[in-house]
Backbone bond lengths (Angstrom), bond angles and torsions (degrees), N, CA, C in turn:
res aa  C-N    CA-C-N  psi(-1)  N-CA   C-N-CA  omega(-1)  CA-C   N-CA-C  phi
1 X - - - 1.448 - - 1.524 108.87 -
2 X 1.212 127.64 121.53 1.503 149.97 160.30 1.777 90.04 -15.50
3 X 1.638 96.50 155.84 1.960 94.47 170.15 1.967 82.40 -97.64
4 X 1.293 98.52 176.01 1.656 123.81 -173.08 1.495 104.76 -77.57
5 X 1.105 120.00 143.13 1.072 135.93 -162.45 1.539 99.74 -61.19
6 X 1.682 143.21 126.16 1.188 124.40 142.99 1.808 142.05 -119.81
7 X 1.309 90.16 119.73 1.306 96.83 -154.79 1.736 120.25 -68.40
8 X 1.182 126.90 150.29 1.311 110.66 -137.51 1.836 84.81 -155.98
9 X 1.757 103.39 149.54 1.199 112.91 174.63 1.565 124.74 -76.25
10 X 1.373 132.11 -174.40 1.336 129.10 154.12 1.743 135.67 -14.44
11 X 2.500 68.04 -66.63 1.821 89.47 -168.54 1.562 99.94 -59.37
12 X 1.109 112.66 -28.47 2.080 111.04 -148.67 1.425 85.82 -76.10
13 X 1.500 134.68 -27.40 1.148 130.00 -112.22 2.029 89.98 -115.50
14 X 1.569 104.41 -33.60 1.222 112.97 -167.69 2.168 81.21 -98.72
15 X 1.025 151.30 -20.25 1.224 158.48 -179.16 1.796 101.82 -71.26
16 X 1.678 100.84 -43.31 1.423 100.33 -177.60 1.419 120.32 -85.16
17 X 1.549 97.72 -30.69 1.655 88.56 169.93 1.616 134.23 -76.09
18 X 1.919 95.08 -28.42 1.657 110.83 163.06 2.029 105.00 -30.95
19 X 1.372 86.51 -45.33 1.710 85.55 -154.87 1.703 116.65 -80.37
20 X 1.518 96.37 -24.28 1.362 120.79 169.81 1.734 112.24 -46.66
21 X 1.065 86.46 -58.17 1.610 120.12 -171.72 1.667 109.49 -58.35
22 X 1.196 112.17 -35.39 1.555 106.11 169.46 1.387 106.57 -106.62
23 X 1.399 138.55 17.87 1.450 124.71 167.68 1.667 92.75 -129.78
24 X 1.425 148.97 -11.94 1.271 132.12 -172.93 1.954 95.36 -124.67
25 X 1.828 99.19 135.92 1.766 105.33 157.86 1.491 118.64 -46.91
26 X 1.092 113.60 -40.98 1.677 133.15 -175.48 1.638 124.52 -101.51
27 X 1.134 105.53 136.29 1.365 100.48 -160.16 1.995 113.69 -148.33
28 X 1.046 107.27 78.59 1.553 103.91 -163.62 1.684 131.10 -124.78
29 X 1.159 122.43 124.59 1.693 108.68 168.69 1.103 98.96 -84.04
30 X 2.009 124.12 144.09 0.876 127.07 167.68 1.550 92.08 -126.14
31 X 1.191 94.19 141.76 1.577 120.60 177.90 1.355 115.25 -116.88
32 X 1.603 108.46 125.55 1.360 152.40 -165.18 1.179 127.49 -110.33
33 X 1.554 131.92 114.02 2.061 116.56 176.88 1.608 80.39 -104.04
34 X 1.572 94.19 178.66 1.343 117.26 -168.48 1.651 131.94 -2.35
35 X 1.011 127.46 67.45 1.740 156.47 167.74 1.572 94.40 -50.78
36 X 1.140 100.00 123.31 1.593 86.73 167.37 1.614 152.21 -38.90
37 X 1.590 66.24 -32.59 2.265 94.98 -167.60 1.851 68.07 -78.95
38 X 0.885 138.52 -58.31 1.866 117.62 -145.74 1.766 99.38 -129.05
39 X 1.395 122.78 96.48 1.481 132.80 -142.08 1.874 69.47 -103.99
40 X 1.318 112.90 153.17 1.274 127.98 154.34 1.442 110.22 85.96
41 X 1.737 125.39 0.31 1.334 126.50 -148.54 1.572 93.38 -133.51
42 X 1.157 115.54 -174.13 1.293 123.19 -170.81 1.735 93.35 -131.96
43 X 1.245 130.52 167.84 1.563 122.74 -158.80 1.685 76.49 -163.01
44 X 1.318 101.45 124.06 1.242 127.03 141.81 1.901 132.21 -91.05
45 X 1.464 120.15 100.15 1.251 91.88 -171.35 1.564 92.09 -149.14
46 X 1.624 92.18 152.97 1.950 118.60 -161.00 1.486 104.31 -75.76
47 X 0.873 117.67 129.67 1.243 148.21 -165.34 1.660 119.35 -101.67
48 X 1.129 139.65 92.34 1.533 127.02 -167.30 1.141 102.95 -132.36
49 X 1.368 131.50 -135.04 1.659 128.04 172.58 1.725 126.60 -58.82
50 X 1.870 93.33 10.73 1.258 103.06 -173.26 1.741 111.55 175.75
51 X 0.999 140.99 141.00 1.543 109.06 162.72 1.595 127.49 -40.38
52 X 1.340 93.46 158.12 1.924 105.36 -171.13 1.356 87.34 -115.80
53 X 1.357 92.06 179.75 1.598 109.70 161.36 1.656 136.02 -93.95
54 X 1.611 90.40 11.45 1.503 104.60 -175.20 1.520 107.14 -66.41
55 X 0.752 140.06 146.67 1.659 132.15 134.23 1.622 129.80 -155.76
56 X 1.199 121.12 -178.05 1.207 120.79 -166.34 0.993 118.50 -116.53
57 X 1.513 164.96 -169.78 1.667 153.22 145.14 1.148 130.39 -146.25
58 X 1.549 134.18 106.98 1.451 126.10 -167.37 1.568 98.35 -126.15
59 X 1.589 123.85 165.83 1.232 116.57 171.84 1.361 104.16 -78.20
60 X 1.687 103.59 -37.33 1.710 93.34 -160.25 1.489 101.26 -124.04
61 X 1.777 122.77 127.92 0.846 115.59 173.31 1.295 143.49 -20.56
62 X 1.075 126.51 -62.93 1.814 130.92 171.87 1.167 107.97 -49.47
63 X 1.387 139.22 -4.78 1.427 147.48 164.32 1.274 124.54 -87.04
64 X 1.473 104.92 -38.31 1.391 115.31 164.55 1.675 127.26 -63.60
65 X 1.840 106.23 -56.93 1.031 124.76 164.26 1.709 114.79 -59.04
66 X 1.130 140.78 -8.43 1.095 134.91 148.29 1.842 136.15 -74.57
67 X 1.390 107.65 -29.57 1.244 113.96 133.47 1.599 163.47 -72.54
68 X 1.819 94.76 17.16 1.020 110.37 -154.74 2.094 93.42 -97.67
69 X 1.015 129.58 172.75 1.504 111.52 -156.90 1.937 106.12 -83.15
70 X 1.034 140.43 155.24 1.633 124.80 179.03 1.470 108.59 -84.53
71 X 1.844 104.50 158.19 1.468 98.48 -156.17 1.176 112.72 121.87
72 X 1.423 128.12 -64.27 0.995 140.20 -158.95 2.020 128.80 -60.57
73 X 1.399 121.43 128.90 1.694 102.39 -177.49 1.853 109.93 -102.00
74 X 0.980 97.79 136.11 1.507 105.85 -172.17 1.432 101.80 -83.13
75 X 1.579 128.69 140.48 1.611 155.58 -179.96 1.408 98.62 -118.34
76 X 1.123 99.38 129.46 1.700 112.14 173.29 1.429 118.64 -73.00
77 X 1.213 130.12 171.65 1.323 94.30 174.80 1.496 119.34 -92.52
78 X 1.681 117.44 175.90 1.816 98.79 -174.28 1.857 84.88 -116.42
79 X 1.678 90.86 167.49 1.297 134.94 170.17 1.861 83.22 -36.77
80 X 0.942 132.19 -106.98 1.453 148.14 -155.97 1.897 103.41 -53.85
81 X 0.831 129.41 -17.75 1.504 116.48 168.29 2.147 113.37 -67.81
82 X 1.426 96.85 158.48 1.722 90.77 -166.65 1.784 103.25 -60.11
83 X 1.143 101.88 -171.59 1.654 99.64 175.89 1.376 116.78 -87.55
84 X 1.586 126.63 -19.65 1.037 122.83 179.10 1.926 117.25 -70.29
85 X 1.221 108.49 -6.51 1.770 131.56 -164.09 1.616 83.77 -77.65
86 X 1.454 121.37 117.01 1.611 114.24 148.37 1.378 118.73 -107.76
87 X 2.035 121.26 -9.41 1.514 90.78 170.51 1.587 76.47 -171.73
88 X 1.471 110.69 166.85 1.597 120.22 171.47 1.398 102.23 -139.32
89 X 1.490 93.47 141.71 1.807 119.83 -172.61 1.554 100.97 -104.96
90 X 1.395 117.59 119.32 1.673 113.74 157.76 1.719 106.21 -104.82
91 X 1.326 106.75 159.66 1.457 117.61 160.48 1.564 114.36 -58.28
92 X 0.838 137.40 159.75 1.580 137.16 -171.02 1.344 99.57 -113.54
93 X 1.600 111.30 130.40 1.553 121.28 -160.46 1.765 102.78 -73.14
């Protein structure tokens, strides 16, 4: 069973990916609307050799994406990601 989701601020958030970033090839926020665990919200969550349990939570996008760490290049979403997927953030090489 997955560990529980923990939801986490800015600082933790740009602290967790710093660290991400020198131990994982891959490195991503993927952004989420209505997730089950958080219906009505938008979900920011870190992305490494797999999903984590990090994540973030805003109602309204531009709230979310403003806490997301700086640096970062935004991916639209594609044809083949699930439907709940509205956009993915990488670190900028």
């Amino acid at each position: 069973m997955p560990a529980p989701d923990q939801i986490i601020d800015a600082a933790m958030a740009g602290a967790l990916q710093a660290d991400a970033i020198r131990t994982h090839p891959l490195v991503a926020w993927i952004v989420t609307r209505d997730e089950v665990a958080y219906p009505g919200e938008f979900v920011g969550r870190l992305v490494t050799s797999g999903p984590t349990s990090y994540v973030m939570t805003a109602r309204a996008l531009a709230e979310l994406q403003a806490r997301l760490p700086a640096g970062l290049t935004r991916i639209d979403r594609q044809p083949a990601d699930p439907p709940e997927v509205v956009e993915v953030w990488f670190p900028a090489p």
